[in-house]
N, CA, C and O of each residue as an XYZ file, in Angstrom:
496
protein
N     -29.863     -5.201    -24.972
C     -29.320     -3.871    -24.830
C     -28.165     -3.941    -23.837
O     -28.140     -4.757    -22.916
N     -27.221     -3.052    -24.070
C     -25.793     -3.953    -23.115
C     -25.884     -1.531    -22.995
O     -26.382     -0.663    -23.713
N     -25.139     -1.531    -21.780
C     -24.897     -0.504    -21.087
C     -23.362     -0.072    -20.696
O     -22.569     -0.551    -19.886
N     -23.301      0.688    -21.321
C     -22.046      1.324    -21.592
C     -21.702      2.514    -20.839
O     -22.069      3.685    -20.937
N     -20.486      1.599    -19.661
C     -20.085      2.409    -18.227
C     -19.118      3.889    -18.792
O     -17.955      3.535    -18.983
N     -19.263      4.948    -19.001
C     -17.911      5.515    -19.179
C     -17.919      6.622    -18.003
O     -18.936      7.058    -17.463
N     -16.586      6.991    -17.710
C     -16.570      8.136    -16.484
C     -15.303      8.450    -16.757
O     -14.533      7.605    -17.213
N     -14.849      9.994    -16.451
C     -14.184     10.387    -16.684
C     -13.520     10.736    -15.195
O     -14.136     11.270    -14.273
N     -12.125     10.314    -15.167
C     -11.675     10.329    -13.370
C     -11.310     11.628    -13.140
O     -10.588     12.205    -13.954
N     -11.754     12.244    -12.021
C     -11.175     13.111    -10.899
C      -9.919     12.981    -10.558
O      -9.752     11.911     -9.973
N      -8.606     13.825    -10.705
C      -7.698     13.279     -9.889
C      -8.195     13.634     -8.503
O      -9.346     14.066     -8.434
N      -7.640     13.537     -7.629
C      -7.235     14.056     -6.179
C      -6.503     13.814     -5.927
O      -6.002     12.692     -5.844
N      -5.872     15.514     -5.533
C      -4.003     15.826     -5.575
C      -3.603     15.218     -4.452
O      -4.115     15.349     -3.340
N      -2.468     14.396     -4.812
C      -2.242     13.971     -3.576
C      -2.515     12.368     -3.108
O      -2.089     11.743     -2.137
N      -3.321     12.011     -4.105
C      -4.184     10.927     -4.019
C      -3.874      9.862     -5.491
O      -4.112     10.166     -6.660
N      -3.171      8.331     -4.882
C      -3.433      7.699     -6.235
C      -4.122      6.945     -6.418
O      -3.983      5.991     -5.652
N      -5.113      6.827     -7.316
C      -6.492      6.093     -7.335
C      -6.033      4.805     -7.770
O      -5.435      4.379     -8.758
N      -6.471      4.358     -6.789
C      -6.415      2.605     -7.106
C      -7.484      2.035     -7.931
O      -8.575      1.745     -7.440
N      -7.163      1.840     -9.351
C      -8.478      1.075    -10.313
C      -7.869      0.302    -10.758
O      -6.768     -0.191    -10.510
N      -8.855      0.121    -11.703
C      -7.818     -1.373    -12.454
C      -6.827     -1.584    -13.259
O      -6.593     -2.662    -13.805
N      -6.150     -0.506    -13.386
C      -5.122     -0.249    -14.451
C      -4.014     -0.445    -13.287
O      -3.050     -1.108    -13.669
N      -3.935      0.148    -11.485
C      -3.219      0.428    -10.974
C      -3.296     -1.577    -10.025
O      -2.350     -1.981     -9.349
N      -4.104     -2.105    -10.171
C      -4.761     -3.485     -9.989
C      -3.557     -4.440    -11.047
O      -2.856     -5.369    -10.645
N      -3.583     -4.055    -12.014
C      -2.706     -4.863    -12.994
C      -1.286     -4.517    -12.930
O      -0.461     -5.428    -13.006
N      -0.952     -3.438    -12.815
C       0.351     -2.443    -12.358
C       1.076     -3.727    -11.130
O       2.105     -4.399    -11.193
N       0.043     -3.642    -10.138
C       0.886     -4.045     -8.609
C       0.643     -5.886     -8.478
O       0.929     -6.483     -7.441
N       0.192     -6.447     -9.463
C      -0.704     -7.914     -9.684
C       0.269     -8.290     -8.620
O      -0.139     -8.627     -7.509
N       1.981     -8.234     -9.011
C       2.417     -9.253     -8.743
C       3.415     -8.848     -6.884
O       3.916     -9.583     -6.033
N       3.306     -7.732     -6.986
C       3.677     -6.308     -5.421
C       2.816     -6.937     -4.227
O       3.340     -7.326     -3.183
N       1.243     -7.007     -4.521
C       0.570     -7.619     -4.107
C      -0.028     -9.067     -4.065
O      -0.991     -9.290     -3.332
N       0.526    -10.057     -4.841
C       0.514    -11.464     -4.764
C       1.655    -11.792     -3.627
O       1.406    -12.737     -2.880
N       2.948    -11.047     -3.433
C       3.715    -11.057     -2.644
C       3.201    -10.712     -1.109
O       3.413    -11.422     -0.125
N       2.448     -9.412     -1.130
C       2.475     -8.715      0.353
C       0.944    -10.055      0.930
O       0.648    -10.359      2.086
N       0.444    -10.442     -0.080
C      -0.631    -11.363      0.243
C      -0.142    -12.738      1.115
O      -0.707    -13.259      2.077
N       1.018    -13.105      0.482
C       1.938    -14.367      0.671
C       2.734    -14.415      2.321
O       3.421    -15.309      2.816
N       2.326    -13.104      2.874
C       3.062    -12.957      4.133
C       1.716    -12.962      5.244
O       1.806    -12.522      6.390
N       0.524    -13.524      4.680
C      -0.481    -14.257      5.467
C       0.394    -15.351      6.401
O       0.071    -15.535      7.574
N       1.636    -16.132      5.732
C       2.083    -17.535      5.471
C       3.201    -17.063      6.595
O       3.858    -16.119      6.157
N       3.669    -17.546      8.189
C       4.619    -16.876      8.608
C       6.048    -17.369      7.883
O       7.091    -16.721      7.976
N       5.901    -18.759      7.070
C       6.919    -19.193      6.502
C       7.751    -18.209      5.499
O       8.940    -18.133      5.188
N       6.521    -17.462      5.123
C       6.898    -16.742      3.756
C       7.753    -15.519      4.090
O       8.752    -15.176      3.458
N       7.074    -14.703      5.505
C       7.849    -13.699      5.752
C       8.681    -14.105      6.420
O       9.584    -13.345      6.070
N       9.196    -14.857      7.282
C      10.929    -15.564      7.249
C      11.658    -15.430      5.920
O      12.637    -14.724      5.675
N      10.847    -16.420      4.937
C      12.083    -16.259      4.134
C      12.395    -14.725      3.327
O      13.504    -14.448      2.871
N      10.995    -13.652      3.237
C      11.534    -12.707      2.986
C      12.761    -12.025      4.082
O      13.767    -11.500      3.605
N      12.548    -12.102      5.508
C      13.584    -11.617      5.797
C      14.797    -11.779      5.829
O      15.560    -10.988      6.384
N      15.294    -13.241      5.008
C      15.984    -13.921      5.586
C      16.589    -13.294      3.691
O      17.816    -13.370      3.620
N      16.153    -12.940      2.803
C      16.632    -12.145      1.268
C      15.363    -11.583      0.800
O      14.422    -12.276      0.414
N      15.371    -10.145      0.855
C      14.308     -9.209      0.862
C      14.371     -9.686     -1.030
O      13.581    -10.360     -1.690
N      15.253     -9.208     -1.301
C      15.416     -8.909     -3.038
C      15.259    -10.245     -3.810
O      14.968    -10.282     -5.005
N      15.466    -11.293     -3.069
C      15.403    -12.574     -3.462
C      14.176    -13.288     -3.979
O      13.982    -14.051     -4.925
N      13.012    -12.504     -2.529
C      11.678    -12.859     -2.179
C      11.025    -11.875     -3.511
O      10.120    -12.377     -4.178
N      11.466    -10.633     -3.817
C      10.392     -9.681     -4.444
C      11.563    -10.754     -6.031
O      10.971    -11.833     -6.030
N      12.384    -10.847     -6.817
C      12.406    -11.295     -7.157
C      11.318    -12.867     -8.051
O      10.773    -12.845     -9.155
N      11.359    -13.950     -7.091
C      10.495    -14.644     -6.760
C       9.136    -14.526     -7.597
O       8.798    -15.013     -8.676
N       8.482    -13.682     -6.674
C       7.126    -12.535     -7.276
C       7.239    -11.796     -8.567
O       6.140    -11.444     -8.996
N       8.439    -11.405     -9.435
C       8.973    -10.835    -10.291
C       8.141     -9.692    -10.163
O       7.182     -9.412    -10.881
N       8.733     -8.831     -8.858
C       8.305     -7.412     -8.883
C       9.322     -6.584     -9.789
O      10.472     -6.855    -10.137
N       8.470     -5.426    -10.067
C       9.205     -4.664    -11.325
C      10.878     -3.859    -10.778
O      11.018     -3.822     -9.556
N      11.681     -3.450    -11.359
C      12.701     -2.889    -10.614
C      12.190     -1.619     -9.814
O      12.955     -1.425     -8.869
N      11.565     -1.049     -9.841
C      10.804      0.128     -8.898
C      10.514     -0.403     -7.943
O      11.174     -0.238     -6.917
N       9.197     -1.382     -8.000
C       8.837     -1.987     -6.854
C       9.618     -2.584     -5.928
O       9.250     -2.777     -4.769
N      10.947     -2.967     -6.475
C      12.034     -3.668     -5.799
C      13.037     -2.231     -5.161
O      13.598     -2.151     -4.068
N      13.010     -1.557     -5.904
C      13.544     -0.480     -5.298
C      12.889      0.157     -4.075
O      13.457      0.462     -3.026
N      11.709      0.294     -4.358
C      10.877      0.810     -3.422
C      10.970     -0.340     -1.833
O      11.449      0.153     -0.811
N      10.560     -1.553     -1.822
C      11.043     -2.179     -1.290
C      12.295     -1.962     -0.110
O      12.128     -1.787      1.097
N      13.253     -2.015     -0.665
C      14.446     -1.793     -0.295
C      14.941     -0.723      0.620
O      15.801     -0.706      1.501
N      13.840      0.474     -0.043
C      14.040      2.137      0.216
C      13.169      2.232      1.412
O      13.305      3.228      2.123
N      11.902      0.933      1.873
C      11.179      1.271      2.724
C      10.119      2.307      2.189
O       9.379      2.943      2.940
N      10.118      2.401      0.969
C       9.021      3.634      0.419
C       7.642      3.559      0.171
O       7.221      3.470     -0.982
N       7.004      3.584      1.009
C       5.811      3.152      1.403
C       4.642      3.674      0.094
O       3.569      3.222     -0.305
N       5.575      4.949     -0.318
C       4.132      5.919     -1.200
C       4.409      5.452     -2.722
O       3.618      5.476     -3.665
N       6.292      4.847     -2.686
C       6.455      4.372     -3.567
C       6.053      3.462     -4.299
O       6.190      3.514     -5.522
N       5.403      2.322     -3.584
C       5.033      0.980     -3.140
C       3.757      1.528     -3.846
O       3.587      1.281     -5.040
N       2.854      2.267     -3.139
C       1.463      2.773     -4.004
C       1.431      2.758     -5.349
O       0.914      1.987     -6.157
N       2.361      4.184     -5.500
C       3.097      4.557     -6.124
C       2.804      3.070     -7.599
O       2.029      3.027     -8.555
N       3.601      2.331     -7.208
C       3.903      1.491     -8.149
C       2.618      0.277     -8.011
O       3.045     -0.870     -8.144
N       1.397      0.373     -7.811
C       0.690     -0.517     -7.782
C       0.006     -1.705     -6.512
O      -0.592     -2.780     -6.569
N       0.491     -0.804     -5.429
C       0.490     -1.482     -4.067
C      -0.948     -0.915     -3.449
O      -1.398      0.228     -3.515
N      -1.495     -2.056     -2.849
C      -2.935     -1.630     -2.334
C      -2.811     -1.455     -1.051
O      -2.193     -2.451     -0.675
N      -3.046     -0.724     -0.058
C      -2.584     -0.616      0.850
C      -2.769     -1.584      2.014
O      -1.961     -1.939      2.872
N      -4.024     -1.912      1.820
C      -4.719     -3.611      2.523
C      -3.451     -4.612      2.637
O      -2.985     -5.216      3.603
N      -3.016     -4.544      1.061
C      -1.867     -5.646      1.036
C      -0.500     -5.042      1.835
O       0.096     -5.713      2.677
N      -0.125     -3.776      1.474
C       0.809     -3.558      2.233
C       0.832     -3.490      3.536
O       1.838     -3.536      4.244
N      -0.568     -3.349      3.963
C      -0.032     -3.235      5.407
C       0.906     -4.467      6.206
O       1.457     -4.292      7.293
N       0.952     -5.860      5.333
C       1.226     -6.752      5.695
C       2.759     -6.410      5.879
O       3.367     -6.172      6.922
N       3.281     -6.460      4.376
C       4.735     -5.488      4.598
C       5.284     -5.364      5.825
O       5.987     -6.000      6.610
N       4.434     -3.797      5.670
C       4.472     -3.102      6.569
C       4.619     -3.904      8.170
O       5.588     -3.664      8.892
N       3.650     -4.752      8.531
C       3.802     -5.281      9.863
C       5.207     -5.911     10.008
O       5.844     -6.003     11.058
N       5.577     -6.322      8.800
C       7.192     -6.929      8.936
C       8.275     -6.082      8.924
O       9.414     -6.530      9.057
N       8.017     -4.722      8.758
C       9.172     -3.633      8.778
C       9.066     -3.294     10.313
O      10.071     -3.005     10.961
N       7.482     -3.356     11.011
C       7.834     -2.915     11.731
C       6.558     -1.439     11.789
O       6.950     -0.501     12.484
N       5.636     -1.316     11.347
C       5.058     -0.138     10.686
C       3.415     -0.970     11.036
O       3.206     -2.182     11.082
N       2.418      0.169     11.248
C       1.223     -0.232     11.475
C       0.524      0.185     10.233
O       1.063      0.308      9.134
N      -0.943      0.425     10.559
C      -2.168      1.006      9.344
C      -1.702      3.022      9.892
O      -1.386      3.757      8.957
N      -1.723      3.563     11.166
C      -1.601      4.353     11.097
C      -0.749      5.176     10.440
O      -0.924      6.218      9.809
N       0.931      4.029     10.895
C       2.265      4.763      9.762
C       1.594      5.115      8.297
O       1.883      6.128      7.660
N       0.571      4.030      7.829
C       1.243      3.939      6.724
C       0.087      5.395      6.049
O       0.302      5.788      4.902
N      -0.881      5.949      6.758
C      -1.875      6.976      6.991
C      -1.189      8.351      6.793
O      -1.410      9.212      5.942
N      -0.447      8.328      7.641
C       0.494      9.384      7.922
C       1.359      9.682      6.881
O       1.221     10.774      6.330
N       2.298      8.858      6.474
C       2.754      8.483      5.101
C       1.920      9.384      3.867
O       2.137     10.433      3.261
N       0.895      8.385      3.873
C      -0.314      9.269      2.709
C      -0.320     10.432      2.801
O      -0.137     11.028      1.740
N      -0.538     11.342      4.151
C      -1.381     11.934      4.386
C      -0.454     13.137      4.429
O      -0.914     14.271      4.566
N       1.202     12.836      4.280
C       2.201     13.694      4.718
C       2.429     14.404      5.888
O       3.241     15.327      5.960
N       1.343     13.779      7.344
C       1.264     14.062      8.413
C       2.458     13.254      9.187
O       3.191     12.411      8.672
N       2.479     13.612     10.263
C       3.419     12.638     11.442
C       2.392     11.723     11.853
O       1.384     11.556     11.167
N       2.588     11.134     12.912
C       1.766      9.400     13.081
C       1.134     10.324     14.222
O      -0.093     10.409     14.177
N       1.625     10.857     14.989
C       0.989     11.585     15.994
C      -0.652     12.331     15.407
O      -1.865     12.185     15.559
N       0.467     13.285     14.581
C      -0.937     14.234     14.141
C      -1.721     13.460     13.254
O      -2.784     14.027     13.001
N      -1.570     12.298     12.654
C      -2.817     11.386     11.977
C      -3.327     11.300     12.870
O      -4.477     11.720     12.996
N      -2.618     10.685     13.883
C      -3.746      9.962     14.977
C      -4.530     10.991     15.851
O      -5.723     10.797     16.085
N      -4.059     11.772     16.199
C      -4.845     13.120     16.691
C      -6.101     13.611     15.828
O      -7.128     13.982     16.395
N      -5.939     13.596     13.990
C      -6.951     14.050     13.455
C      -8.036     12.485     13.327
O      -9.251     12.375     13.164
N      -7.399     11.881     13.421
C      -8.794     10.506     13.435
C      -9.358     10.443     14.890
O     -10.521     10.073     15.053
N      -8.963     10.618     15.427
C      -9.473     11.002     16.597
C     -10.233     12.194     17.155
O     -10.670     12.280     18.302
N     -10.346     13.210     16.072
C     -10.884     14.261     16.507
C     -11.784     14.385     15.360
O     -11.847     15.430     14.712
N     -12.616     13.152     15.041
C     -13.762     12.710     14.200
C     -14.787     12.070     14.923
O     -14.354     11.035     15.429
N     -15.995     12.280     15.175
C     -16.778     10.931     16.076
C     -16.908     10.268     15.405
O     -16.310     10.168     14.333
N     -18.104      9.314     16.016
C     -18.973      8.297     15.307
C     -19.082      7.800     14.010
O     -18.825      6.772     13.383
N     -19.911      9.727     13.712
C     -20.674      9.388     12.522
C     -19.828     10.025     11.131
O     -20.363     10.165     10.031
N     -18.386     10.374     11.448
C     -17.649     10.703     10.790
C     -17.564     12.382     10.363
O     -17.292     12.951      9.305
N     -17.863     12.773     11.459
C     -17.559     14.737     11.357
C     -16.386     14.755     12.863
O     -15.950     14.021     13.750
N     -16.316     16.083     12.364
C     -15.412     16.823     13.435
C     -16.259     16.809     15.278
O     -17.408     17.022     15.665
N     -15.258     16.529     15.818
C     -15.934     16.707     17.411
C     -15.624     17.559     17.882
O     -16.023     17.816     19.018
């Protein structure tokens, strides 16, 4: 007897769900932001941003996005945020920027509302 998963997705506005369609979308966005584990690797991205996403044969969006610094774009186009944060550390940008970003908040007021959560994850 084999079991047959089906579900029908929720959006949440505002929100792009990372599954596996958006997994295959960013394969290669994120084989890149993975590659900057390597400090060699992010030298040579800085050294030709378009060269490096190239390379990776990111899509022209993703390369655009790239370029534009567009963090939601980057989602947007298949980017996990785990992986981007790596990016991100090379622009110059933390986990909070990239929160805030999401969240259409300032970095301040992210960090003010994660902070005004305790422990166990409610309001203090």
């Amino acid at each position: 007897m084999s079991a047959t998963l089906t579900h029908e997705r929720q959006p949440i506005e505002g929100t792009t769900l990372f599954d596996g369609d958006m997994a295959q979308r960013g394969f290669a966005l994120n084989a890149m932001c993975y590659s900057f584990n390597d400090a060699e690797n992010r030298e040579e991205f800085r050294r030709d941003e378009d060269a490096y996403c190239r390379k990776y044969k990111l899509t022209p969006e993703q390369r655009k996005a790239v370029a534009d610094r567009d963090v939601l774009g980057l989602i947007a186009a298949g980017g996990n945020v785990y992986y981007l944060a790596k990016l991100a550390g090379i622009w110059g940008l933390n986990v909070q920027d990239l929160g805030a970003a999401q969240t259409g908040m300032s970095v301040d007021a992210f960090k003010a509302k994660l902070l005004s959560y305790n422990e166990y994850g409610g309001a203090a």
